[in-house]
C-alpha positions in Angstrom: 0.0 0.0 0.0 1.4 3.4 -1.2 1.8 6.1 1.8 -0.3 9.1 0.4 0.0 10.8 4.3 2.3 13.3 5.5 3.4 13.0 9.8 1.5 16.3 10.3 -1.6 14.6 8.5 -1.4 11.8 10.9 -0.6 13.5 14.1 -3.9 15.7 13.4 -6.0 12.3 12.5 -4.7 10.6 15.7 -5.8 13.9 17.3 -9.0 13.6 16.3 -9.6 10.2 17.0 -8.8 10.5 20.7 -11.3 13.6 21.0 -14.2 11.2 19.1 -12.9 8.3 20.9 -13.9 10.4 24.9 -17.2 11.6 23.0 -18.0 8.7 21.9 -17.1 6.6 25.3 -17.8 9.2 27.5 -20.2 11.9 26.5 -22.8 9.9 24.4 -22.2 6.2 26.1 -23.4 3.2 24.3 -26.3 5.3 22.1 -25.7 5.2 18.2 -23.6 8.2 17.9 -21.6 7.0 21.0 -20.8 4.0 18.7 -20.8 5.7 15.2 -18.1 8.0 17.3 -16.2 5.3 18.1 -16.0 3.1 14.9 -14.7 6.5 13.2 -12.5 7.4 15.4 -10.7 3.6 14.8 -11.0 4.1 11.0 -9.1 7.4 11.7 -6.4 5.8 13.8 -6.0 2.8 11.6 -5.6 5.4 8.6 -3.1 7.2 10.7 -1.1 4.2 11.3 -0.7 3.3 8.1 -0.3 6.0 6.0 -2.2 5.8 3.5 -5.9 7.0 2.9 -8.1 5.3 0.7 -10.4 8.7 0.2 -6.7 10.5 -0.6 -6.2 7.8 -3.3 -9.3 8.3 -4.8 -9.3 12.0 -5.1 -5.3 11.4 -6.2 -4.0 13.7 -3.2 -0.9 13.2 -0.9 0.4 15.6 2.0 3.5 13.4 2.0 6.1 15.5 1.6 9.9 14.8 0.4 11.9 12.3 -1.7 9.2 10.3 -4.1 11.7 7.6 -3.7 11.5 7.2 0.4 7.6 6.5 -0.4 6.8 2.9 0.6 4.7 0.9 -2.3 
């Protein structure tokens, strides 16, 4: 899988996740947008731990930045 995902890109994504993840757990419980909040939150971190962004590959964008050569494939 091609990296398409710059380390500001990710540490914004992981960000995010962990603010969904309390709403989710905390604020809204166990009601549907308690789990909807959860289950994107773990799409987000899986995203971020990866590098690569299926929605980024189908639009063609990448915030990776540097050598094209250093990008995994």
């Amino acid at each position: 899988m091609k990296s398409n995902m710059g380390v500001i890109d990710r540490v914004i994504r992981i960000a995010i996740a962990l603010s969904l993840l309390y709403l989710g757990l905390v604020v809204y419980g166990s009601s549907v947008l308690g789990i909807g909040l959860v289950f994107f939150s773990i799409v987000l971190v899986l995203t971020a731990s990866l590098g690569s962004c299926p929605f980024y590959k189908l639009l063609g964008i990448s915030t990776l930045r540097g050598n094209p050569s250093l990008r995994s494939k």
